[in-house]
MILUMLUM-877673 format. One record per residue (C-alpha): residue in one letter; residue number from 1; x negated, y negated, z negated. Coordinates in Angstrom, 1 decimal, padded with zeros to 4 digits. Layout:
! residues N
+------+-----+--------+--------+--------+
: code : pos :      u :      v :      w :
+------+-----+--------+--------+--------+
:    A : NUM :      X :      Y :      Z :
...
+------+-----+--------+--------+--------+
//
This chain:
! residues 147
+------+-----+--------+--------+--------+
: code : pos :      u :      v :      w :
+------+-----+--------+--------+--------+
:    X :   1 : -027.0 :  050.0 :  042.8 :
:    X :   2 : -027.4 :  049.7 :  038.9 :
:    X :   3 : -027.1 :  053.2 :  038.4 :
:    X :   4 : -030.3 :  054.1 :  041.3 :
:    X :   5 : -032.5 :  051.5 :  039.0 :
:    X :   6 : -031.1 :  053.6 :  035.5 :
:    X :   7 : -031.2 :  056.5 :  037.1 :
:    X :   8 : -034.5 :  055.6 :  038.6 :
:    X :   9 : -036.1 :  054.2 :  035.7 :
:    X :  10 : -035.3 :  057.6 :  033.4 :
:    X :  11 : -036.6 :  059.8 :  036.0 :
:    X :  12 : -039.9 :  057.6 :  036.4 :
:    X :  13 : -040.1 :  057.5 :  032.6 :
:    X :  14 : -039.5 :  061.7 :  032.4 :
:    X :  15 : -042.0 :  062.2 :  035.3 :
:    X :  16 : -044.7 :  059.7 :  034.0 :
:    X :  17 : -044.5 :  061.6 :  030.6 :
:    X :  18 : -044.5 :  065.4 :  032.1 :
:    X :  19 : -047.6 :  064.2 :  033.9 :
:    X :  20 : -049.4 :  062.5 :  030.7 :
:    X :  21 : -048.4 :  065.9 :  029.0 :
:    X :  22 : -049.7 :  067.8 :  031.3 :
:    X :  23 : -052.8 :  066.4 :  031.8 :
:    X :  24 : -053.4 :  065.9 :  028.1 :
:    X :  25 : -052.4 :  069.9 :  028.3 :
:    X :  26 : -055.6 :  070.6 :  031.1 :
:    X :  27 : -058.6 :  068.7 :  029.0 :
:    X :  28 : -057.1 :  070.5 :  025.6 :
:    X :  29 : -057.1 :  074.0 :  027.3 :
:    X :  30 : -060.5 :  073.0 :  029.1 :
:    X :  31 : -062.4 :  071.9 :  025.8 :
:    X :  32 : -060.3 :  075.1 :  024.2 :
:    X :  33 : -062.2 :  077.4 :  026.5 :
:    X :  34 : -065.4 :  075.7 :  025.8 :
:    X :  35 : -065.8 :  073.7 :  029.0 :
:    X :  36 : -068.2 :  070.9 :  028.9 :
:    X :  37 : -069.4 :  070.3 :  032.1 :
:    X :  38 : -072.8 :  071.0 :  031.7 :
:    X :  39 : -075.6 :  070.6 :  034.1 :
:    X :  40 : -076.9 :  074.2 :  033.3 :
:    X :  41 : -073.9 :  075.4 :  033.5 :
:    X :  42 : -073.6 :  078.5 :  036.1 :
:    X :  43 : -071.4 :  077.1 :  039.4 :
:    X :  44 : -069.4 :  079.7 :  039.3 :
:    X :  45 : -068.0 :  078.8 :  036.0 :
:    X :  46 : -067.7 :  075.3 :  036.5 :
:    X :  47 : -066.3 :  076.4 :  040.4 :
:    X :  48 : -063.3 :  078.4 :  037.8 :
:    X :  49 : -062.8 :  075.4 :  035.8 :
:    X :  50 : -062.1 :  072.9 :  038.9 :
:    X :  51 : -059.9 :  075.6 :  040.7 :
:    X :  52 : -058.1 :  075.8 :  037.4 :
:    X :  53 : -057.6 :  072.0 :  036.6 :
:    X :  54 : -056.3 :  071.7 :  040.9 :
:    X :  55 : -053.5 :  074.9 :  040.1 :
:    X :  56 : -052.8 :  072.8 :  036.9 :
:    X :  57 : -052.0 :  069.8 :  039.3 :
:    X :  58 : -049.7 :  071.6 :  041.5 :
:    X :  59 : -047.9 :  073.0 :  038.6 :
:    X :  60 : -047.9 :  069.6 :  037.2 :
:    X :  61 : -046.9 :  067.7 :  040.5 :
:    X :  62 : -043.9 :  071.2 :  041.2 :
:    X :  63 : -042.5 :  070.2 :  037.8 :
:    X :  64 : -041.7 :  066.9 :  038.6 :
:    X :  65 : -040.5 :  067.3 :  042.0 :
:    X :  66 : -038.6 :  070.1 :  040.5 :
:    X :  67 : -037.1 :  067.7 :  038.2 :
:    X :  68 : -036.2 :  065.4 :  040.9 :
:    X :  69 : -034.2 :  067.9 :  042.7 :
:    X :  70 : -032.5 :  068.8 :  039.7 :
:    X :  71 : -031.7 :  065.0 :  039.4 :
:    X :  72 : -030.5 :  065.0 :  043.3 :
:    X :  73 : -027.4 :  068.2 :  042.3 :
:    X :  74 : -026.7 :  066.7 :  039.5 :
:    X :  75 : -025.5 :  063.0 :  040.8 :
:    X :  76 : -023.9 :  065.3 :  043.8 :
:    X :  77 : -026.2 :  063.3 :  046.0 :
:    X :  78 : -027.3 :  066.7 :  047.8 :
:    X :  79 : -025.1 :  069.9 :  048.1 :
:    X :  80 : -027.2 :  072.5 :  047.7 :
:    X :  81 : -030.5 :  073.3 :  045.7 :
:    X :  82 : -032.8 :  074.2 :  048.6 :
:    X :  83 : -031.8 :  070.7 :  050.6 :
:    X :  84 : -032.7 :  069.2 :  047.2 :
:    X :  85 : -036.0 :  070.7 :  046.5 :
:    X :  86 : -036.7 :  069.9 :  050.2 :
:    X :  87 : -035.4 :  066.7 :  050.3 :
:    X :  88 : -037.4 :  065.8 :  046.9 :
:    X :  89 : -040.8 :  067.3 :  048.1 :
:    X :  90 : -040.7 :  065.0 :  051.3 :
:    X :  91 : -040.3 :  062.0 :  049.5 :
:    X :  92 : -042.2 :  063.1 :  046.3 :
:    X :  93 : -045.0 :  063.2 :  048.7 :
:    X :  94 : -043.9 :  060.5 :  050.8 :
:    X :  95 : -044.1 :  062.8 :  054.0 :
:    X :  96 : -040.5 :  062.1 :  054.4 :
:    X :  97 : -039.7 :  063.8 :  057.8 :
:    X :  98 : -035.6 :  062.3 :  057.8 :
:    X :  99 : -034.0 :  065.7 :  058.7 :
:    X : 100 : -032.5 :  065.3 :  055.3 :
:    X : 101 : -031.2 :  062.0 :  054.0 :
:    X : 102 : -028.7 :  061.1 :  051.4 :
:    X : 103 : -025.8 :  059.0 :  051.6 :
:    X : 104 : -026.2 :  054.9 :  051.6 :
:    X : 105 : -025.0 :  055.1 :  047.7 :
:    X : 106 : -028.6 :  057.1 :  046.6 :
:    X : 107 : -031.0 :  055.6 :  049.1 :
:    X : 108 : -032.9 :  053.4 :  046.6 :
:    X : 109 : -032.9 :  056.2 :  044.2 :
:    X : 110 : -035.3 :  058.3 :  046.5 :
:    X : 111 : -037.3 :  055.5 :  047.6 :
:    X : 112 : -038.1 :  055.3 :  044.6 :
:    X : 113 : -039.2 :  059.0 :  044.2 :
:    X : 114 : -041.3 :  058.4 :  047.2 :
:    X : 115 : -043.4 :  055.4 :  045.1 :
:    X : 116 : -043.6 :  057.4 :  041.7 :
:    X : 117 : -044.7 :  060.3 :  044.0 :
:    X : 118 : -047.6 :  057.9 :  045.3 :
:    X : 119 : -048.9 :  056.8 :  041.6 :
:    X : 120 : -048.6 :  060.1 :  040.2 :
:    X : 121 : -050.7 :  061.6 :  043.3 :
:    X : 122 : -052.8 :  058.7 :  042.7 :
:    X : 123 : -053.3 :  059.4 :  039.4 :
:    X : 124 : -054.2 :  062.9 :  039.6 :
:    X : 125 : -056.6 :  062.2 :  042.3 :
:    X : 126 : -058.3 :  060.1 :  039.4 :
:    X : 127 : -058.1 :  062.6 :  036.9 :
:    X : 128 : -059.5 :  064.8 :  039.1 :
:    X : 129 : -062.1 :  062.9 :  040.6 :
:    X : 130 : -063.8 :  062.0 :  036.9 :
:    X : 131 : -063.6 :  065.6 :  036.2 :
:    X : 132 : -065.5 :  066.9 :  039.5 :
:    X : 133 : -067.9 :  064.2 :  038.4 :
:    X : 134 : -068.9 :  065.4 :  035.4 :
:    X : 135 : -069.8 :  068.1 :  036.8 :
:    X : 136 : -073.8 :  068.4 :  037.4 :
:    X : 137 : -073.9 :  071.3 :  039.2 :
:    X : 138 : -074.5 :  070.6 :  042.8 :
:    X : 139 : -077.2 :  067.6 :  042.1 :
:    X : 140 : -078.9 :  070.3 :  039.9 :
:    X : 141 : -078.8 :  073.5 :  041.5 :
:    X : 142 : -078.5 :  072.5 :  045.0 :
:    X : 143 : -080.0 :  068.9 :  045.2 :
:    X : 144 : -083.2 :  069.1 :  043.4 :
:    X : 145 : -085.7 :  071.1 :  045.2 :
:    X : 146 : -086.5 :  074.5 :  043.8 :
:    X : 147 : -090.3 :  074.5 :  042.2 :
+------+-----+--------+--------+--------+
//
């Protein structure tokens, strides 16, 4: 049991820091590519920019389930690489169908996954969320009547 909490703790540390790294990675390449938010801003650009920061998200959210399954070979908790990745995106996303479930000894260890999977979906949602809502451009364009 003490190695799931080790084990556990690096991989929340590792995932909590890809995704603090990566987000910190989306508002640099945003601002790098000029992106303000602005209310005159076209929609189409602004449409780009939101469909960019959501693909950034998935690779975000693929790296660290990614890095779980890596985690799952490695301790031999699961045999095979597509069992792990499978077995890591149910519980990374806390879908967890059962069809695939590891042995008594790792149990905690993807229960775990299962609640760092929540926060970090939780915590893009909010990233995500105060981006969308500095955007302007549906109040502007399609709110406010045309004069």
């Amino acid at each position: 049991m003490i190695a799931n909490f080790f084990l556990a703790t690096f991989m929340v540390g590792l995932t909590v820091t890809i995704h603090f790294i990566g987000l910190l990675g989306l508002i640099w390449l945003l601002r790098r590519s000029g992106h303000r938010f602005r209310a005159h801003e076209k929609w189409t650009g602004q449409g780009a920019a939101i469909l960019f920061v959501v693909l950034g998200l998935v690779a975000i959210h693929t790296v660290e389930i990614w890095s779980y399954a890596f985690a799952y070979l490695t301790i031999g908790a699961l045999s095979d690489f597509e069992s792990a990745l499978y077995f890591s995106t149910t519980s990374f996303t806390t879908i967890g169908y059962g069809d695939v479930v590891l042995d008594h000894r790792w149990r905690l260890f993807g229960a775990i996954e299962g609640a760092n999977g929540l926060l970090l979906f939780g915590w893009s949602t909010a990233f995500l969320f105060a981006i969308t809502g500095r955007m302007r451009t549906l109040e502007h364009d399609w709110l406010e009547p045309k004069s």
